[in-house]
C-alpha positions as CSV (number, residue, x, y, z in Angstrom):
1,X,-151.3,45.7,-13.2
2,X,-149.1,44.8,-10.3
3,X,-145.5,45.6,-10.0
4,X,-142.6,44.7,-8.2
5,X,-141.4,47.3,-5.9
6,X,-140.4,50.7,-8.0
7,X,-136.4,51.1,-8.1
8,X,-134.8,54.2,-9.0
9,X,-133.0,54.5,-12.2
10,X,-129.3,54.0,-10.2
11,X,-130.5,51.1,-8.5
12,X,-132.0,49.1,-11.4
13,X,-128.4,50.3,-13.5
14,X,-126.2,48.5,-10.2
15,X,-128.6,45.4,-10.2
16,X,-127.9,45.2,-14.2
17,X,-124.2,45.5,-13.5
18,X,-123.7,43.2,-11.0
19,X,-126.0,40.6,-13.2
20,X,-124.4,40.8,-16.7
21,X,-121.0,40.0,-17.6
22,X,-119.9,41.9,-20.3
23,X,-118.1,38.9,-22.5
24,X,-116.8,40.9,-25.8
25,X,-116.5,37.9,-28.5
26,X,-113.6,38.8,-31.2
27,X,-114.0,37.6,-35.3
28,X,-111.6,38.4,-38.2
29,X,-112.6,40.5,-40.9
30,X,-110.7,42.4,-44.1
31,X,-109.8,45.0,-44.0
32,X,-111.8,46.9,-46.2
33,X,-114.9,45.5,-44.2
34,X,-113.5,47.3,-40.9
35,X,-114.6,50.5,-41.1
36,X,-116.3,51.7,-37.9
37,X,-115.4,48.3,-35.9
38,X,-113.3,48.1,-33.1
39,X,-109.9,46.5,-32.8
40,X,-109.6,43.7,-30.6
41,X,-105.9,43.5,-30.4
42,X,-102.7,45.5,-30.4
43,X,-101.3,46.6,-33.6
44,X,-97.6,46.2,-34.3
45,X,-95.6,47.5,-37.3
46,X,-93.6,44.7,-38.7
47,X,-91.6,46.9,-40.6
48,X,-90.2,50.5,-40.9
49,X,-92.6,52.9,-42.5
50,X,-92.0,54.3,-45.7
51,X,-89.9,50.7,-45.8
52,X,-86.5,52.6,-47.6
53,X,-85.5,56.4,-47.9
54,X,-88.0,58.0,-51.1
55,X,-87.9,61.2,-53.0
56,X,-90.7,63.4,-52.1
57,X,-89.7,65.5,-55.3
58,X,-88.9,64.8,-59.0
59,X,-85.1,65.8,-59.1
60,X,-81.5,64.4,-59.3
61,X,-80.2,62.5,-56.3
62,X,-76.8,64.0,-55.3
63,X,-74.2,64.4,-52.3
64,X,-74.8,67.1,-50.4
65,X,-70.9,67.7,-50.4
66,X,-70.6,67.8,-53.8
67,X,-73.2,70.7,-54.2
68,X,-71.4,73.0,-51.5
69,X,-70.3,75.2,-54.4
70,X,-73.0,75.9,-56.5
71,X,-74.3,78.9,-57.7
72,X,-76.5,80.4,-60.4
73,X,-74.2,82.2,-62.3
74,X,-71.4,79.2,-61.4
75,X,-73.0,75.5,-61.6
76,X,-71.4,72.6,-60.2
77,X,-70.7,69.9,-62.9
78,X,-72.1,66.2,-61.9
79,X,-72.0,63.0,-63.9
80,X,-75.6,61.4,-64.4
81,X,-75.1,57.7,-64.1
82,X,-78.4,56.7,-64.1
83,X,-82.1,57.1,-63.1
84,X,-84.5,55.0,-60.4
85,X,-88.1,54.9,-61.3
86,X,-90.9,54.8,-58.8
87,X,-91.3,51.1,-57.5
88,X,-87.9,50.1,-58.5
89,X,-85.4,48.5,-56.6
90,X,-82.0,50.6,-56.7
91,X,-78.9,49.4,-57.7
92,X,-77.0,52.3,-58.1
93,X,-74.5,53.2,-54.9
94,X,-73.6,57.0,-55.8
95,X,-69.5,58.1,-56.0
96,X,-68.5,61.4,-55.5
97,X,-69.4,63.8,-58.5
98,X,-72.0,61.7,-59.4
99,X,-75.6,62.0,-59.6
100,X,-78.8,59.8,-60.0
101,X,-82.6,60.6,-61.9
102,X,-85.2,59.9,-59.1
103,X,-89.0,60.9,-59.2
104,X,-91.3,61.8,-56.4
105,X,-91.5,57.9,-54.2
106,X,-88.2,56.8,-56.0
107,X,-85.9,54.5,-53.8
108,X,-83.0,56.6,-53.2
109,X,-79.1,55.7,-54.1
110,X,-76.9,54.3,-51.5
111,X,-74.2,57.1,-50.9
112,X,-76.5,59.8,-51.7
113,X,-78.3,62.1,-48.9
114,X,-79.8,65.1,-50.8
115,X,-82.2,65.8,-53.7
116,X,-81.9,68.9,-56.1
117,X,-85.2,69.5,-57.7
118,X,-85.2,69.8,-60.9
119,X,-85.7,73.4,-61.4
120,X,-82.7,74.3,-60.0
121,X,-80.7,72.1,-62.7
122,X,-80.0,71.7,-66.5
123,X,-78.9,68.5,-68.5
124,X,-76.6,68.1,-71.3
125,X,-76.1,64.7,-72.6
126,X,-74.6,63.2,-69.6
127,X,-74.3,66.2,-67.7
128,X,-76.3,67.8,-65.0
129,X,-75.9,71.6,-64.0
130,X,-76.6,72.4,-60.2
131,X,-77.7,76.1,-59.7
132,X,-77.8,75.6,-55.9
133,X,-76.3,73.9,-53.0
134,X,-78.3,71.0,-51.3
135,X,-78.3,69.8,-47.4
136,X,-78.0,66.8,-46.1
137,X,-81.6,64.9,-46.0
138,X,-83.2,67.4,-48.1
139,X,-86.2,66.5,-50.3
140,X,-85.8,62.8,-48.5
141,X,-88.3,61.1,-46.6
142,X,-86.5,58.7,-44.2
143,X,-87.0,54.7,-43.7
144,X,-89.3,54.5,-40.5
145,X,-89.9,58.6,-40.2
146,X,-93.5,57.3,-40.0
147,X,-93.5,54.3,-38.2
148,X,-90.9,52.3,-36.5
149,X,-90.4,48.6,-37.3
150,X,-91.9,47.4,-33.9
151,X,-94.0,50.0,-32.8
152,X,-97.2,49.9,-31.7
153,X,-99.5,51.2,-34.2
154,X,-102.7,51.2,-32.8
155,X,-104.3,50.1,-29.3
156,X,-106.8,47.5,-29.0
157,X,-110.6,49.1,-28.2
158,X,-109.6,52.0,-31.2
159,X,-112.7,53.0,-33.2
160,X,-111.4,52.1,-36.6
161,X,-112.0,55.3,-38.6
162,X,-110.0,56.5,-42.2
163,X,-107.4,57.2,-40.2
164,X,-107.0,53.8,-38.5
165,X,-107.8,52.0,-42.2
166,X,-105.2,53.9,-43.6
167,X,-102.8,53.1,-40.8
168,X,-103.7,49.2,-41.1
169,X,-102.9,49.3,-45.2
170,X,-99.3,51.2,-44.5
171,X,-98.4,47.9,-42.5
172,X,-99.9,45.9,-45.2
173,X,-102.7,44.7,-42.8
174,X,-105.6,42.5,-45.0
175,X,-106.9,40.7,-41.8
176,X,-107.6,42.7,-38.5
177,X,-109.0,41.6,-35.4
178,X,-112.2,43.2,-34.2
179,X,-114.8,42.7,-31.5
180,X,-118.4,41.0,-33.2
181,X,-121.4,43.5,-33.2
182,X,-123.5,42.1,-30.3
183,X,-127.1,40.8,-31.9
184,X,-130.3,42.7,-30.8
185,X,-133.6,41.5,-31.4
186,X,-135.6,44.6,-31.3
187,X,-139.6,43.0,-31.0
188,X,-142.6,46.1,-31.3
189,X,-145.7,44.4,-30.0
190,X,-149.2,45.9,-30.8
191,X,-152.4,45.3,-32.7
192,X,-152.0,48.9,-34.0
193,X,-148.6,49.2,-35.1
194,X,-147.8,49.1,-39.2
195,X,-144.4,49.3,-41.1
196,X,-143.4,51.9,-43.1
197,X,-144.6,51.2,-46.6
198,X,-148.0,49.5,-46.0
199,X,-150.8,51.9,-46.4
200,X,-151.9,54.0,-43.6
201,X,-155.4,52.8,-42.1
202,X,-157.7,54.3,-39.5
203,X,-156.3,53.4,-35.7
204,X,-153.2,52.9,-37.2
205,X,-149.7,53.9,-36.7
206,X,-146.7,53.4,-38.0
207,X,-143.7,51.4,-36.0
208,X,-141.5,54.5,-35.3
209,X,-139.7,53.0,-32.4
210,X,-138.0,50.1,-33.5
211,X,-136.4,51.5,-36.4
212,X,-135.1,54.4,-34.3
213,X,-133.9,52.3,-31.7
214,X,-132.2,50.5,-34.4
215,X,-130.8,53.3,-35.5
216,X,-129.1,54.1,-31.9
217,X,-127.9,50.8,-31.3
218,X,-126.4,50.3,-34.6
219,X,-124.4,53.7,-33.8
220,X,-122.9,52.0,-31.2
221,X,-122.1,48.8,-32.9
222,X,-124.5,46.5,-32.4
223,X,-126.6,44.6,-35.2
224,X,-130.5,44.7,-35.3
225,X,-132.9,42.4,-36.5
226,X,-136.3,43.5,-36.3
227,X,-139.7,41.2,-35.1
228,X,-142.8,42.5,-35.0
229,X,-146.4,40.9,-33.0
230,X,-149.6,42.7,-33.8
231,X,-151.5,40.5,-31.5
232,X,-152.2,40.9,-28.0
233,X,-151.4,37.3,-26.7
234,X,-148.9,36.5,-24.5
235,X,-148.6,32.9,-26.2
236,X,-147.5,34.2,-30.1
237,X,-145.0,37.0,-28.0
238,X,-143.5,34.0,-25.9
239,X,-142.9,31.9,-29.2
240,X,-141.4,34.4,-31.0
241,X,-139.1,35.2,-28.0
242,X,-138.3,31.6,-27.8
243,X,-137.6,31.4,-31.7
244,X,-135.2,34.3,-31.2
245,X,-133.4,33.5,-28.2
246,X,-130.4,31.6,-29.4
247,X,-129.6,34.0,-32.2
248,X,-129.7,37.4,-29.5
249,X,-127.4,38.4,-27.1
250,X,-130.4,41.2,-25.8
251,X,-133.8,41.5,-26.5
252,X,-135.5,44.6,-26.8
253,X,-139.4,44.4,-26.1
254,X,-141.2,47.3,-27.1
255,X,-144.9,48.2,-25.7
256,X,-147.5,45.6,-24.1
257,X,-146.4,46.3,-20.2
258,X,-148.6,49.5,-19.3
259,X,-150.7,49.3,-16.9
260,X,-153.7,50.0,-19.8
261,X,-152.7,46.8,-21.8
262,X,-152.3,44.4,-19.2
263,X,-149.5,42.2,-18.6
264,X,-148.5,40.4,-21.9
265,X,-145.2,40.8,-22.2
266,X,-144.7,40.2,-18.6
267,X,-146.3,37.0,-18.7
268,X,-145.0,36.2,-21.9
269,X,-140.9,36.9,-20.9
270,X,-141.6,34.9,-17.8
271,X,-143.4,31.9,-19.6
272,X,-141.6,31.0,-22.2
273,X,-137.8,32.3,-21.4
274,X,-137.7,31.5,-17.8
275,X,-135.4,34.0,-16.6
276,X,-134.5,35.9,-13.3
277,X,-136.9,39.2,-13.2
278,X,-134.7,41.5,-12.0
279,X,-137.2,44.4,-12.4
280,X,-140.7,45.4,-13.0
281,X,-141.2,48.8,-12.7
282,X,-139.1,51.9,-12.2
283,X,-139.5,54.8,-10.1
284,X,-138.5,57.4,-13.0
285,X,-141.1,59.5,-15.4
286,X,-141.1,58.7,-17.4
287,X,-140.6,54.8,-17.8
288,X,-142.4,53.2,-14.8
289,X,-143.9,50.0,-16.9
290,X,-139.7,49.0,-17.6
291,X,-139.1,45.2,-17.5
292,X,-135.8,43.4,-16.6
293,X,-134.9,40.3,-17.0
294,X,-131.7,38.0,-17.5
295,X,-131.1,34.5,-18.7
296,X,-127.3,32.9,-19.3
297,X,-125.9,36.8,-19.5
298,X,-128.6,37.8,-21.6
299,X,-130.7,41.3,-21.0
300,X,-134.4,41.1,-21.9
301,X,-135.5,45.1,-21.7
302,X,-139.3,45.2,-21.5
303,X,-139.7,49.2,-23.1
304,X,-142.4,51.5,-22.8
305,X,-144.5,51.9,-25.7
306,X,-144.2,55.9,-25.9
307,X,-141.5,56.9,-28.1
308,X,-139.6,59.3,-26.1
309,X,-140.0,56.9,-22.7
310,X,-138.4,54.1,-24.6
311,X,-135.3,55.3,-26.2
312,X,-135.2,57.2,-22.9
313,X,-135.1,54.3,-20.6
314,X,-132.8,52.4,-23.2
315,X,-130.4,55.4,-23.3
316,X,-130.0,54.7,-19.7
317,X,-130.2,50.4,-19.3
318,X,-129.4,49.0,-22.4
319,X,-127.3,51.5,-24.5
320,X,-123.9,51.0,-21.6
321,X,-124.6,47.2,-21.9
322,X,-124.3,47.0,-25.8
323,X,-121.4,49.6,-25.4
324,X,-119.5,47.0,-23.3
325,X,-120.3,44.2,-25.5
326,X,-119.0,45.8,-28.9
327,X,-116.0,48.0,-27.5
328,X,-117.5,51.0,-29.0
329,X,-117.8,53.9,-26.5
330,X,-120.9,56.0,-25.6
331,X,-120.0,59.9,-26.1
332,X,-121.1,61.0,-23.3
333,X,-120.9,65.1,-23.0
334,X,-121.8,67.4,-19.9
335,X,-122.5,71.1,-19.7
336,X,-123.5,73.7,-16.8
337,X,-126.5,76.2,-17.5
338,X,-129.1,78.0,-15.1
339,X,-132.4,76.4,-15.4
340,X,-134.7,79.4,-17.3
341,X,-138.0,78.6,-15.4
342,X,-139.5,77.2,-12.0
343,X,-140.3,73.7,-11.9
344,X,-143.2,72.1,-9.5
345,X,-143.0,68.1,-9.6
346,X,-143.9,65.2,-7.6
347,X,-141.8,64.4,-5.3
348,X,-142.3,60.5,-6.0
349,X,-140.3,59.7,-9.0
350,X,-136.7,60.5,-10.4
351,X,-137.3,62.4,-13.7
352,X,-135.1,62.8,-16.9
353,X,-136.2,66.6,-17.5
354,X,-135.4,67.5,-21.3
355,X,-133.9,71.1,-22.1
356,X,-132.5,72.8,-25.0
357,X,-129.6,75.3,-24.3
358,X,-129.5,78.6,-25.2
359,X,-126.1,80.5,-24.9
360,X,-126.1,84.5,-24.6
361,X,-123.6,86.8,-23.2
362,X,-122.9,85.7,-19.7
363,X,-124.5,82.5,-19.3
364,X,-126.0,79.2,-21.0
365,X,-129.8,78.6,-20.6
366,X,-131.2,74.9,-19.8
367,X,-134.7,75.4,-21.2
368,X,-137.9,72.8,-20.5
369,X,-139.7,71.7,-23.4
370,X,-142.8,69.5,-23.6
371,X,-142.8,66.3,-21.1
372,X,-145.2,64.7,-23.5
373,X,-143.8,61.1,-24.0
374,X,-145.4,60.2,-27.2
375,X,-144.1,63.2,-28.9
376,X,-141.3,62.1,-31.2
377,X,-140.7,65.7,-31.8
378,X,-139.1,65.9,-28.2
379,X,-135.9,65.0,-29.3
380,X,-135.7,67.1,-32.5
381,X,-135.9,70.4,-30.3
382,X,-133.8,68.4,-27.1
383,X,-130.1,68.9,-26.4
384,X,-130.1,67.2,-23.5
385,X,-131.6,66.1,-20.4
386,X,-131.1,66.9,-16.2
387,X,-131.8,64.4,-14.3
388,X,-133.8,64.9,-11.2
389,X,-133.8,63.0,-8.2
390,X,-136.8,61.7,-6.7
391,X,-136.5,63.3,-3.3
392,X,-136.2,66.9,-5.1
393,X,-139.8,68.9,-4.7
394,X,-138.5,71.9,-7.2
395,X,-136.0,73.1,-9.1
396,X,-136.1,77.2,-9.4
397,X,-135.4,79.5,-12.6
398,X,-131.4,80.5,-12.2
399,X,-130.8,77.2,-10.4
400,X,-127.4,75.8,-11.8
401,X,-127.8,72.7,-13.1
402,X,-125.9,69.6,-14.9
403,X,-127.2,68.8,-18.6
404,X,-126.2,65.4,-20.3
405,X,-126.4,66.2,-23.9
406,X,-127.5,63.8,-26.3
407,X,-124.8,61.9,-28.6
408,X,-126.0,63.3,-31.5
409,X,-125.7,67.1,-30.4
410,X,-124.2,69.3,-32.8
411,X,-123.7,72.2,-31.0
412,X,-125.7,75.7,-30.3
413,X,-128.3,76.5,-32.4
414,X,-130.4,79.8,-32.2
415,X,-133.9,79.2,-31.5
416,X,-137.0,81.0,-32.4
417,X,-140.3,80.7,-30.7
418,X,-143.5,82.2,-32.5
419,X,-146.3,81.1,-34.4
420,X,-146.1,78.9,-37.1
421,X,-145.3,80.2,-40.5
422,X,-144.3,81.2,-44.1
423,X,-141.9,83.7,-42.6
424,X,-140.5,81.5,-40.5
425,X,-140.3,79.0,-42.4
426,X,-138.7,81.2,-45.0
427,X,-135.9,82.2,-42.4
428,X,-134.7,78.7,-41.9
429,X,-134.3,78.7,-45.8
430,X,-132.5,81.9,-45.8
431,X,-130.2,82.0,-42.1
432,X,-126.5,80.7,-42.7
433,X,-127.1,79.6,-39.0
434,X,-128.4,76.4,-37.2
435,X,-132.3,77.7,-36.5
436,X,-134.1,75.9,-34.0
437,X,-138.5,76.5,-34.0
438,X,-140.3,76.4,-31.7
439,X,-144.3,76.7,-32.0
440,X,-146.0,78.1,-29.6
441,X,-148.7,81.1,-29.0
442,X,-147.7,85.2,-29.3
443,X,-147.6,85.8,-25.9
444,X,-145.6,82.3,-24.8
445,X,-142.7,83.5,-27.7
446,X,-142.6,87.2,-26.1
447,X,-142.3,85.7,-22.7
448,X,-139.9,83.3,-23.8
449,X,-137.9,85.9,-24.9
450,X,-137.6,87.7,-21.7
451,X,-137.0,84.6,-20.0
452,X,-133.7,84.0,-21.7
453,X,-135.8,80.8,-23.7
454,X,-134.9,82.0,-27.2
455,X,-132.5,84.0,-29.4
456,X,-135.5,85.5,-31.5
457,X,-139.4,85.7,-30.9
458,X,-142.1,85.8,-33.5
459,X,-145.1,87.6,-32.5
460,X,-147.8,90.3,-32.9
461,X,-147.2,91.4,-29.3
462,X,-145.0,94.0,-29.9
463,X,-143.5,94.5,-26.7
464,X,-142.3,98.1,-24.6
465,X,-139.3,96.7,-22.9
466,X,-136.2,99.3,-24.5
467,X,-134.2,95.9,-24.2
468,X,-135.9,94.6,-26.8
469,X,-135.3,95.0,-30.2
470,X,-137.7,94.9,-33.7
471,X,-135.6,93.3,-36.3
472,X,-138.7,93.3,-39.0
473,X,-142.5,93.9,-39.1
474,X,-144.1,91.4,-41.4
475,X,-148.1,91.7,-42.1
476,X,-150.1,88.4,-41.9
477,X,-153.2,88.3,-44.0
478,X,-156.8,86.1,-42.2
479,X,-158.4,84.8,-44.7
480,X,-161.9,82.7,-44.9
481,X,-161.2,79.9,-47.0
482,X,-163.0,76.5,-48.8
483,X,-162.9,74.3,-51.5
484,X,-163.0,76.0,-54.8
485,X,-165.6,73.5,-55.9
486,X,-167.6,74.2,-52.8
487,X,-167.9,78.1,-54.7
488,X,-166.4,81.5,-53.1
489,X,-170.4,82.1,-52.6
490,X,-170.1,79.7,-49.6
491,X,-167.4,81.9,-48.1
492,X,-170.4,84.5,-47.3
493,X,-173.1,82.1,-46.8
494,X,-174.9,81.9,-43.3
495,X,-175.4,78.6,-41.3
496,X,-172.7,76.2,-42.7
497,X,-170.3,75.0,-40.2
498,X,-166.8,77.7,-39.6
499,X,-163.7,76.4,-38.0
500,X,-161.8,79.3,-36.2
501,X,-158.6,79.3,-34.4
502,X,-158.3,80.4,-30.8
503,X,-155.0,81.9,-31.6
504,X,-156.4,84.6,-33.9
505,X,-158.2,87.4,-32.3
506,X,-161.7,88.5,-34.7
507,X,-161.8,91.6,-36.0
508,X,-165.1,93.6,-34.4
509,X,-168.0,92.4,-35.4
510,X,-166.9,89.8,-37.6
511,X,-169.1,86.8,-35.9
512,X,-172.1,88.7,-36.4
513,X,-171.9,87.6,-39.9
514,X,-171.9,84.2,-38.8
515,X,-174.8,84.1,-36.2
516,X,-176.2,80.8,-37.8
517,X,-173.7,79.1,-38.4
518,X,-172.1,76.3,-36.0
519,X,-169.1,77.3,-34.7
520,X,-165.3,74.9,-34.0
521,X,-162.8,76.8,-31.7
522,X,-159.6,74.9,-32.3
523,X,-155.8,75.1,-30.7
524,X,-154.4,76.7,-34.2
525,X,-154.5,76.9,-37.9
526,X,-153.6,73.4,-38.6
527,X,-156.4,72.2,-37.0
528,X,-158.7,74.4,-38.7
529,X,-156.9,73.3,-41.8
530,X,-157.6,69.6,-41.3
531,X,-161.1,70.3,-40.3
532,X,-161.9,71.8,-43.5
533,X,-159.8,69.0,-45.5
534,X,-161.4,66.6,-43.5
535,X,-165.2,67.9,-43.6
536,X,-165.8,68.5,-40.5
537,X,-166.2,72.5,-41.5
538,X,-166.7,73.8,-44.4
539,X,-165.4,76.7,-44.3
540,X,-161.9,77.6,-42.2
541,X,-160.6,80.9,-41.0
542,X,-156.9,81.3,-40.6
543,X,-153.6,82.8,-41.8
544,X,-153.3,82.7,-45.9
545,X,-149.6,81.6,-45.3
546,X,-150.3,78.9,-42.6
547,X,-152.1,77.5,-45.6
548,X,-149.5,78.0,-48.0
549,X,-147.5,76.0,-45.6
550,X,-150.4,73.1,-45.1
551,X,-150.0,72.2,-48.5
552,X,-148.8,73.3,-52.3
553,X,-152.6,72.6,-53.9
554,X,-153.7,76.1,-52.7
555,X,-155.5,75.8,-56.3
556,X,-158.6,74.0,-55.0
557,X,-159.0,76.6,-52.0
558,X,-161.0,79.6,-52.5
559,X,-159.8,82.7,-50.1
560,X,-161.7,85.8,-48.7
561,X,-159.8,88.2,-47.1
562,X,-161.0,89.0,-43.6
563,X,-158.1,91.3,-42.0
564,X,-154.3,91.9,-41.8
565,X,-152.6,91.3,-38.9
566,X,-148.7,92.9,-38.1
567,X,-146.3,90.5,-37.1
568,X,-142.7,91.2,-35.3
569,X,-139.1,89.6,-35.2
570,X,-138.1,90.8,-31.7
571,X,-134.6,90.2,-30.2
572,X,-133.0,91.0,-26.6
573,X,-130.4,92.9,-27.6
574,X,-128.7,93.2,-24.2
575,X,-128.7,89.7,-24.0
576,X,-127.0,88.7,-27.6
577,X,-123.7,88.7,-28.1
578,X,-122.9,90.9,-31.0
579,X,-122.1,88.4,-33.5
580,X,-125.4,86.5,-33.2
581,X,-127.1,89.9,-33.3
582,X,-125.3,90.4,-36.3
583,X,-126.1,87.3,-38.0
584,X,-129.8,87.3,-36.9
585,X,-130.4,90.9,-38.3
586,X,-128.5,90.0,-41.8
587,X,-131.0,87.0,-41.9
588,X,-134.5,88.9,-41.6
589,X,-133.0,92.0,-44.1
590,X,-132.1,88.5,-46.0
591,X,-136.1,87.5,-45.5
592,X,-137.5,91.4,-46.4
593,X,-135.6,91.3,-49.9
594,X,-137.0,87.6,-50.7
595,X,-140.7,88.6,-49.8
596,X,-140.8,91.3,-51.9
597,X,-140.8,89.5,-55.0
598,X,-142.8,86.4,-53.3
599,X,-146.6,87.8,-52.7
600,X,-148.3,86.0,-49.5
């Protein structure tokens, strides 16, 4: 496929900017439909707030004057002349030596400018005791103490919140202005793509990105309406663009612009909408097959079909533009770490660089994880991302550097990397702390460890460094397994097919047993899992607790134990800060009193 020439990620965002107008459109809604809108005008009180002086106790409504006297063993005397209940207009105007009944939100006398509570009185017929003196404005809540007749209430571009609802209902506001949720046509083009709820076929996958960018741009106000074209022809895309056009104020095209699948949504954007390309083709990774285009102030995003390169390149081009259109801001957050590793790249292309952080002690830790764009699990373990420029050959480990954190981070977390497992697992249950896992081989999690890439490593390389610390020794039982049905005979039979991991290491000796028998090295225990479940083994050698975590039918497995294996939780203890250490350790002596009652 031919593109334009590649821009960088700043230029395509100026050419966007100087090419779309921004034009907020305003509705009217009520108020109880305004929750998480955003005002499109100034609010003014039209009156004082609470609108007359109120009792904020249950009492008698007095002169302060008149109380100066009174004591517990000597009461002053007042006349009660009448009570004011809640909601009531007042008509009483209070005379000395006089007092007025008022509950808690009563209007209070004219003449009067204290409240005794009730406690501190007795009545007799039509005689109130006072045990103690008031002063003036106690127990009163003041016309406009709240809000001013006149004042402004609440600016226009205000995220209306509980607060701001509130607010609106003290003024007695049923109708607010607010700016319209710009429409988004979100299209996800491809023969193979399926919507959750239709049964899973072979070559199929289900349509993760639209409903996830949905999700985003709803967050900032906008309102999605979702299209979908399985086929691969440029004519049915073009049509449905067209049949959309006048309803959208942007159009989000999802897939069919790699270089792989040709050019159909190119073709299809410039046949049938006839707008101004403005781009095809970025000079970023990831995101290179990006399309934009723009007819009468409207952005047509052509998006990359991998998961994490869309909502990527949309974060960057279309997420600002929707921002602009419905008043609602982007929270955008920035935070300084050292890089924890040595990065080689290309330098060809800018690159968005995703990084967890991990705090310690005396510095914060921007940590690479997997660049693999069709890995929707990037952005479960992501804070963040640096940006890298194109020019930039390498970054190097204890480089400062500036990480833009997503909108939906939450704060630290501490992260574990180790081997998939029940005990892992099991500490997520059990930790009263955020726990980030990361899966990943024995020696990656022990090197990660002393590369400042995790709080705790999981591993059966027990490591000599006196910095670091074993928190808990766990044993892990290897197991051959099969179907039950299959009989545990098979489990000892020669030349059937055996899947083993290449993350376990054999005991001595033990593939002499299986000399006949055709042999599948795979990545881990999941995979030897779904070959056996699949049938392409049948019979599967891994961890019993990996398959306690495949699945919960363990019933129809028969198990042969091969070997038992120790496992460590290891901290840096000179890295922690104490209470992290502290919480990490309660955790595992949490995780050794659970597994003792729980038999893996």
């Amino acid at each position: 496929m031919k593109f334009l020439s590649l821009l960088t990620i700043d230029e395509c965002k100026k050419i966007i900017r100087n090419k779309l107008t921004a034009e907020k459109k305003v509705e009217e809604i009520n108020l109880e439909k305004s929750f998480g809108r955003v005002l499109a005008e100034k609010i003014y009180s039209p009156f004082d707030v609470p609108p007359f002086n109120r009792s904020t106790v249950d009492g008698y409504a007095v002169r302060s004057l008149d109380t100066l006297n009174a004591e517990e063993e000597s009461p002053v005397k007042l006349l009660l002349v009448g009570k004011v209940n809640v909601g009531e207009k007042c008509l009483f105007s209070l005379k000395p030596k006089t007092c007025v009944y008022v509950a808690t939100g009563s209007m209070i006398p004219r003449g009067s400018d204290s409240v005794v509570m009730v406690e501190y009185t007795s009545v007799k017929d039509s005689e109130v005791s006072v045990f103690r003196p008031t002063y003036p404005g106690e127990n009163i809540l003041k016309a406009g103490s709240d809000i001013s007749e006149g004042e402004l209430v609440l600016r226009e571009g205000v995220e209306i919140g509980p607060v701001e609802v509130g607010l609106l209902a003290s003024i007695g506001r049923k109708i607010v202005k607010v700016y319209k949720k710009p429409r988004v046509a979100i299209v996800s083009t491809g023969p193979e793509i399926l919507e959750p709820g239709e049964p899973l076929s072979e070559g199929k996958v289900y349509n993760i990105n639209s409903y996830t960018l949905g999700a985003l741009v709803e967050s900032l106000g906008g309102e999605v309406k979702y299209f979908s074209v399985r086929e691969d022809n440029e004519n049915f895309l073009g049509e449905t663009l067209l049949d959309i056009w006048g309803s959208s104020d942007m159009i989000l095209v999802i897939g069919g612009s790699s270089k792989g699948e040709g050019d159909v949504t190119l073709k299809a954007v410039e046949s049938f909408i006839k707008p101004e390309l403005l781009i095809h083709g970025l000079s970023s990774k990831p995101g290179k097959p990006t399309i934009v285009a723009v007819k009468e102030n409207k952005l047509i995003l052509g998006l990359p079909g991998q998961p994490t390169s869309s909502f990527t390149i949309y974060s960057l081009l279309a997420a600002p533009f929707i921002s602009k259109l419905s008043g609602k801001r982007i929270k955008t957050r920035k935070e300084s770490a050292v890089l924890s590793r040595k990065i080689f790249r290309r330098p060809e292309r800018d690159e968005i660089l995703y990084v967890y952080l991990v705090k310690f002690k005396n510095s914060s830790y921007a940590c690479p994880v997997s660049r693999i764009s069709g890995h929707l699990t990037l952005f479960s373990l992501a804070d963040g991302y640096v940006f890298v420029k194109r020019e930039v050959q390498q970054l190097y480990r204890g480089e400062k550097v500036e990480v833009n954190l997503f909108p939906w981070f939450e704060g630290e977390k501490i992260t574990l990397i180790g081997e998939k497992s029940l005990f892992t697992e099991k500490l997520a249950e059990l930790a009263p702390f955020n726990l980030r896992k990361i899966y990943g081989s024995s020696f990656f999690a022990k090197d990660s460890l002393l590369r400042n890439e995790c709080h705790i490593a999981f591993s059966k390389e027990k490591p000599t460094s006196p910095e670091i610390k074993v928190l808990g020794k766990f044993n892990r039982k290897i197991v051959l397994f099969t179907f039950k049905e299959e009989s545990i005979a098979l489990l000892s039979r020669k030349g059937k097919v055996i899947a083993l991991p290449s993350s376990i290491t054999l005991p001595v000796g033990f593939l002499e047993d299986f000399k006949t028998s055709k042999k599948i090295f795979l990545k881990n225990e999941h995979f030897v899992y779904q070959a056996v479940r699949s049938g392409e083994a049948e019979i599967g050698l891994t961890y019993l607790d990996s398959i306690l975590l495949e699945t919960h039918y363990t019933a129809e497995f028969a198990f042969k134990k091969v070997d038992e294996i120790p496992f460590y939780f290891l901290i840096n203890k000179e890295t922690l800060l104490r209470e992290q250490q502290t919480e990490i350790e309660e955790a595992i002596n949490k995780l050794k009193v659970e597994l003792k009652s729980f038999t893996i």
